[in-house]
C-alpha positions, 0 to 999 in steps of 0.5 A, spaced: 277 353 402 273 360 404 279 365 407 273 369 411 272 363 417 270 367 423 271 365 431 267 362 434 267 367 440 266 373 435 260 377 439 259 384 438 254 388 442 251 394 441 252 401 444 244 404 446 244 407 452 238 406 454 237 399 452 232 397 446 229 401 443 221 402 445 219 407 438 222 409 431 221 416 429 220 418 421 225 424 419 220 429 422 220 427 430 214 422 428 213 416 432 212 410 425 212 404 430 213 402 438 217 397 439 217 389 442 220 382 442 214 382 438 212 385 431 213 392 430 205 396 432 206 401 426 203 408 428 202 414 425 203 421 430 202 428 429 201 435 432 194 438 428 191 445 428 183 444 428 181 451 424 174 454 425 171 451 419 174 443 421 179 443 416 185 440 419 192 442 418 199 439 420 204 442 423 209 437 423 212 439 417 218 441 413 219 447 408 225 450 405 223 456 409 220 452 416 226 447 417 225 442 422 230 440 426 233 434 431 238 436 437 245 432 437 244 425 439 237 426 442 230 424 440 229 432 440 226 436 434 224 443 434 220 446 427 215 452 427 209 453 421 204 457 418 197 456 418 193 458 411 190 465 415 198 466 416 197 465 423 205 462 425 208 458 432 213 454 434 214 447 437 218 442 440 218 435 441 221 430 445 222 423 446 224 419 453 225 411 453 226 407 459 225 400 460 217 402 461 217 404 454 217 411 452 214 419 454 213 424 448 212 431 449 209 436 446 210 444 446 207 450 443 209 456 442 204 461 438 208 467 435 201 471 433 194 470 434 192 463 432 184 463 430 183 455 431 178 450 434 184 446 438 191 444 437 191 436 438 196 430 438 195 425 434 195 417 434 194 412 428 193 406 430 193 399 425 186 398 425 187 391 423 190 390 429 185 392 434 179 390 430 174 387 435 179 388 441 176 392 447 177 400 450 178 400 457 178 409 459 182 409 466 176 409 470 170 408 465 166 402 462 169 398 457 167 399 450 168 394 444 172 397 438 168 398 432 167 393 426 163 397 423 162 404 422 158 408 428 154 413 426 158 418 430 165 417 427 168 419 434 166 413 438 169 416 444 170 422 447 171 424 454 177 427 459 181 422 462 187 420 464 190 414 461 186 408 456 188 401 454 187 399 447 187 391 447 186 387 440 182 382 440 187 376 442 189 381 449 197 379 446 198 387 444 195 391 449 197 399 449 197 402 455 196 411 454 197 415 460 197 422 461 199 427 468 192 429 468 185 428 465 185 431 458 179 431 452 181 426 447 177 422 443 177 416 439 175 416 431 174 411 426 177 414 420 177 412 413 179 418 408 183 418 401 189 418 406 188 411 409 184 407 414 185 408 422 183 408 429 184 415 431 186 418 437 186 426 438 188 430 444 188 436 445 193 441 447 188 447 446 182 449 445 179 454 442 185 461 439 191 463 442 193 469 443 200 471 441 206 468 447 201 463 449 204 456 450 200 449 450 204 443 452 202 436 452 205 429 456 204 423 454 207 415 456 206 410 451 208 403 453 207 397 449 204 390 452 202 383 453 204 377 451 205 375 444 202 369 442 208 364 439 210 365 433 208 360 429 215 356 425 217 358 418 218 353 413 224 354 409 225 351 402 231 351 398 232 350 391 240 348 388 238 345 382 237 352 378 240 357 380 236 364 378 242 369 377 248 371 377 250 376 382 256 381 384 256 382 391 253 388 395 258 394 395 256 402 396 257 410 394 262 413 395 260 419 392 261 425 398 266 426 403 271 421 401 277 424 405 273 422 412 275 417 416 268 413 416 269 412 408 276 409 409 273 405 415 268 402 411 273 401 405 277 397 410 272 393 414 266 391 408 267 388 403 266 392 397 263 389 390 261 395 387 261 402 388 259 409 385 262 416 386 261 423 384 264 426 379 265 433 382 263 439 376 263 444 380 271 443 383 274 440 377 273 447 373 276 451 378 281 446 380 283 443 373 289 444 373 291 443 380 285 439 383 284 441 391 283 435 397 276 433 394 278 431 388 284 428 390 281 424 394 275 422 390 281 419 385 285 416 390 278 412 392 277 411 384 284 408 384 283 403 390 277 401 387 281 400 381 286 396 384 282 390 388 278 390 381 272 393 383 267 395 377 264 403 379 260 408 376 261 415 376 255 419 377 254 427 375 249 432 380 251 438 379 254 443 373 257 450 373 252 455 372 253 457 365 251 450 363 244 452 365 238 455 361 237 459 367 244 460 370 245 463 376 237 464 377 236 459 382 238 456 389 244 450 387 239 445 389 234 447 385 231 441 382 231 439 373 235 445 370 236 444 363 242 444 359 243 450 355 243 447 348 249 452 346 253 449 351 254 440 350 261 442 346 264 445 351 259 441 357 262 435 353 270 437 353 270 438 361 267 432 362 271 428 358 278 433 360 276 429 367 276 422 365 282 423 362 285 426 367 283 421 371 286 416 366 293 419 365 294 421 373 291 415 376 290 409 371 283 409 373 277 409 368 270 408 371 266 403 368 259 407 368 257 414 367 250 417 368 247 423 370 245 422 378 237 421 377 235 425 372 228 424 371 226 427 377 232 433 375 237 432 381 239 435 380 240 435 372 233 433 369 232 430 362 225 427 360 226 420 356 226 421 349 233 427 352 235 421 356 236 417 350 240 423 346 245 425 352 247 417 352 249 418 345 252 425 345 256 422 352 257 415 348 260 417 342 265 422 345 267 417 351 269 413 344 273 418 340 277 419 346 279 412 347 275 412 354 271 404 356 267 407 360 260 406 358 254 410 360 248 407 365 242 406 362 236 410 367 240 411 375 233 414 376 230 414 382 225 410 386 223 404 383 215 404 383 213 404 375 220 408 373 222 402 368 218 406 363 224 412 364 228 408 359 224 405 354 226 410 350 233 409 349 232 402 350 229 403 343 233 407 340 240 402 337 244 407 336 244 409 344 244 401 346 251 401 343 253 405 348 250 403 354 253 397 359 248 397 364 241 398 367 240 402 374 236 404 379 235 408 385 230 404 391 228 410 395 221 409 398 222 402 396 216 398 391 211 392 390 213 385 388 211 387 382 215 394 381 222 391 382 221 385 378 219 391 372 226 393 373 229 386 373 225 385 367 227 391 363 235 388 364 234 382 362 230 384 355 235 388 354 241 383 356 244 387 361 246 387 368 242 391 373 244 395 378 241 398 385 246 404 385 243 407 391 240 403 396 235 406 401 230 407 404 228 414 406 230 419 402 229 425 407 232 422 413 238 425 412 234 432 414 234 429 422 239 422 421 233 418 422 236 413 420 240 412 427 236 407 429 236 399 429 228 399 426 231 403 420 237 397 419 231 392 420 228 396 413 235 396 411 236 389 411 228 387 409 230 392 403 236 388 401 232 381 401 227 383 397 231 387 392 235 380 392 228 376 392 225 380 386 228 385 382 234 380 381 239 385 380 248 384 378 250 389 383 247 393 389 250 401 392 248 402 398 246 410 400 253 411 403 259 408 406 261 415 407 258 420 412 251 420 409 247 415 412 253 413 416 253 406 419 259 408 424 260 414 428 265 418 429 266 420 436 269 426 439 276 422 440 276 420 433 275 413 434 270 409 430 264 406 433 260 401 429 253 401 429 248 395 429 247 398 422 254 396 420 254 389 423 247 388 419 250 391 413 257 386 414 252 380 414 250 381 406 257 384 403 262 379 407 258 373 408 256 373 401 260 370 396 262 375 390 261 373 384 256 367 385 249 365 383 243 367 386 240 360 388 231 359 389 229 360 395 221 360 399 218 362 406 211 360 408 212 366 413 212 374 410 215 376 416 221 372 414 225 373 408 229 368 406 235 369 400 241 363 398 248 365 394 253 359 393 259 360 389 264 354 388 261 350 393 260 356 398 254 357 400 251 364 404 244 363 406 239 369 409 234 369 414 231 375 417 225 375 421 222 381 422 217 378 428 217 375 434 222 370 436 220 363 433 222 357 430 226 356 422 226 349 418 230 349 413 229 344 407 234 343 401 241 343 405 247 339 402 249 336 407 255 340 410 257 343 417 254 349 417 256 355 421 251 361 424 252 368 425 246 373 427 245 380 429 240 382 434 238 389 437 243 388 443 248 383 439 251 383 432 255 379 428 254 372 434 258 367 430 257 359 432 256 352 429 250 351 426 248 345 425 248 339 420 242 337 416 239 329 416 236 329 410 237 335 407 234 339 413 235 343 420 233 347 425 235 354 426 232 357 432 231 366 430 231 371 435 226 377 434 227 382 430 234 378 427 239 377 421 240 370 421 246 368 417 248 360 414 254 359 411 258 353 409 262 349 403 259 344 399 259 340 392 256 344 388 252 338 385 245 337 387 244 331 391 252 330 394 
């Protein structure tokens, strides 16, 4: 029997002071999308300066010397720029969400003289959606939205105080006020940057002298009524199984004493894992490791007591192993190894694992260096990526040691399977090699996940997602404290399962980084609605099972399905409005349905029996949707 029933009662609601969320924001303050029961309305803003000439600059940007920066548990960022001629000023920005929808100001401050034709506020609209829809100017005429393009690009332009954007069904209306009329215009842009429905308005026109202000207020709010969502067919398959699966774990790479890393450990169910090995601090503190390192171990040692495969993983060497030591900033990007210097390199890796091996009983099962064809922070091209597998492979053999290197650990998924062909074509590195690895950073096409997957099964080796996310600059501002990036999170996760078939997959962290909980002033820990879609794939998931076929006839629900002995976990995300789900192919059991919205996570109830193999779920919007149940494994029964 499954050990992991659930009460039906168990109904954990989200903690958002403001209620739902009306935007999501990208790490640099942008708006991305606005929010509904409907499917999200992906947009695009941002703080523009028209130079004399026409060019267009964006000020909202990050640079190691011009950081952007968020106000603690607010939607406030601050940033300054340069412009080409040198001109420099500051900005602030501010996002306020109510039931209405939400407020954004804009401020700027120039720090010098700013030659400029006007600052402005955009907006990117989907063109796709407002095509053939109408523009209502507040106190204007009406106009049609261009199919094609006018002979002005700019097919409006006036000073106003608000406007509403229609789309042609009149069921996504986005109404945009302002306190007072302001120039703004509309403009029809295809460029090498993509294709959009423009708005620009102005915080300023003509130069600023040094010390002048601009500022800008706008109100955006998202309305109409969506059409209804038509039903999804949802069709599995349990002749076949596809492949086999681990299960879903994490990194546990920083920060391993805090409380959040044990909190996760205890409350997810972790079926691999990954960690640092710290370079920096074992050669200082190899003969008396400091609190770091210890509790790097003594993780290491609780993965190895519940039996879970991990992977340790290089960032960082002391600087007298580069070929430019002490030359540049500690993050500095593909430092080379210093060729003189792989035995002495080879010794202080190898006195860790041994150490960690006589002091713990623990022994990783992989190794590699983190990312390294982009250089994080250790860089190798393909052809050294294949000589550092065998210097590490031959000397972790002489020393007794089982743990095998990782094949790849490179970062993004799109094309990056070409990174290992080398070392896939040389025996004499395989021989070491246990598994292959990727990071989904930025995440992929259909096809380029499945390149992953087939690389792995060529080479008949496990595949595994070693860091697992979506936005690798949000750690900048925690953009990713947000239930729109959990949606991601949870639509990466089904499309990795749907396509890149990986053994194992690490979520990027179940410790601080990324965090799915916060840590409140008191110490206690509160779980965000992240966490609870999270607990959806790692303790409902049974590990060590087979990835069943599954279908959707709808790309706004990803469906995936897990069975091992006879249980069964199937999930439903749907990224629309609320509709309708058929499901086909079902044995006949009684099934139990847990589901996480916005405002309510991890909702168990009964689910339902199939009649001939099939039944309906209803899928609240924006949701994760989850089916268990035990059955026969054989089709049919």
């Amino acid at each position: 029997m499954w050990h992991n029933k659930l009460p039906l009662a168990l109904c954990v609601f989200a903690a958002h002071l403001s209620g739902l969320e009306k935007a999501a924001y990208d790490s640099l303050g942008r708006i991305i999308a606005l929010l509904s029961e409907g499917p999200d309305l992906p947009v695009t803003t941002g703080l523009v300066a028209v130079l004399p000439s026409g060019k267009r600059v964006s000020l909202q940007v990050r640079t190691p010397e011009r950081p952007l920066r968020r106000e603690p548990e607010k939607l406030a960022w601050s940033g300054s720029f340069q412009l080409p001629d040198e001109g420099q000023g500051s900005f602030q920005l501010r996002s306020e969400e109510d039931a209405e929808g939400l407020t954004y100001s804009v401020s700027l401050t120039a720090a010098t003289r700013l030659e400029i034709a006007a600052i402005e506020w955009v907006l990117d609209l989907p063109r796709a959606v407002f095509l053939n829809g109408r523009l209502l100017p507040q106190g204007q005429s009406e106009q049609p939205m261009p199919a094609t393009k006018p002979p002005d690009p700019v097919f409006f332009r006036s000073r106003v105080a608000g406007l509403r954007l229609e789309n042609a069904g009149r069921d996504r209306i986005l109404d945009i006020s302002l306190p007072e009329p302001r120039p703004l215009a509309l403009v029809d842009r295809w460029d090498t940057r993509g294709r959009s429905y423009q708005l620009r308005i102005a915080l300023a026109q003509g130069s600023l002298e040094q010390g002048a202000t601009a500022s800008l207020v706008i109100h955006l709010r998202l309305g109409g009524e969506p059409a209804p969502a038509a039903p999804v067919r949802l069709v599995l398959q349990r002749e076949k199984p596809r492949y086999r699966f681990d299960g879903f774990g994490g990194n546990y790479c920083w920060n391993n004493q805090s409380p959040i890393a044990q909190y996760t450990f205890e409350h997810l169910k972790v079926a691999w894992a990954r960690t640092e090995m710290k370079l920096l601090q074992w050669d200082r503190e190899r003969e008396s490791p400091g609190p770091a390192l210890r509790a790097d171990f003594q993780m290491m040692q609780r993965f190895h007591k519940l039996g879970i495969p991990y992977v340790i993983s290089i960032w960082w060497l002391p600087e007298r192993f580069y070929t430019d030591p002490y030359e540049k900033p500690r993050r500095a990007h593909f430092r080379r190894i210093d060729p003189e210097k792989w035995p002495e390199l080879l010794d202080l890796v190898g006195s860790y694992l041994v150490y960690a091996r006589r002091e713990y009983g623990v022994e990783p099962d992989l190794f590699s260096f983190n990312e390294a064809n982009i250089g994080v922070y250790v860089g190798f091209d393909p052809e050294e990526h294949a000589k550092a597998i065998k210097r590490f492979g031959a000397y972790f053999q002489k020393l007794g040691l089982k743990t095998k290197m990782l094949l790849g650990d490179a970062t993004g998924p799109r094309d990056t399977h070409n990174y290992v062909l080398a070392a896939a074509a040389d025996p004499e590195a395989m021989q070491y090699v246990g598994a292959v690895a990727f990071h989904s950073w930025g995440g992929a096409s259909r096809e380029h996940y499945e390149a992953w997957g087939d690389v792995a099964e060529w080479l008949q080796l496990p595949l595994l997602v070693t860091e697992l996310g979506v936005d690798a600059a949000a750690y900048h501002t925690r953009a990713w404290e947000s239930y729109h990036y959990g949606l991601r999170e949870a639509c990466m996760t089904q499309e990795i399962m749907l396509y890149a078939r990986p053994q194992g997959t690490q979520y990027w962290q179940f410790t601080n980084d990324y965090s799915l909980v916060r840590l409140g002033p008191d110490g206690v820990i509160q779980p965000t609605a992240r966490f609870w879609l999270m607990k959806h794939f790692t303790d409902l998931t049974p590990q060590k099972s087979e990835v069943l076929i599954t279908s959707s006839d709808n790309e706004e629900v990803l469906f995936t399905a897990f069975r091992s002995a006879g249980r069964y976990a199937l999930h439903i995300l749907n990224l629309g409005a609320r509709r309708r789900a058929t499901l086909e192919g079902l044995p006949a059991t009684e099934w139990r349905q847990v589901r996480s919205t916005e405002g309510a996570q991890y909702q168990a109830s009964p689910g339902g029996r199939p009649v001939e193999g099939k039944m309906e779920v209803e899928l609240p919007a924006r949701s994760l949707v989850t089916l268990v149940g035990e059955a026969p494994t054989a089709p049919g029964s």
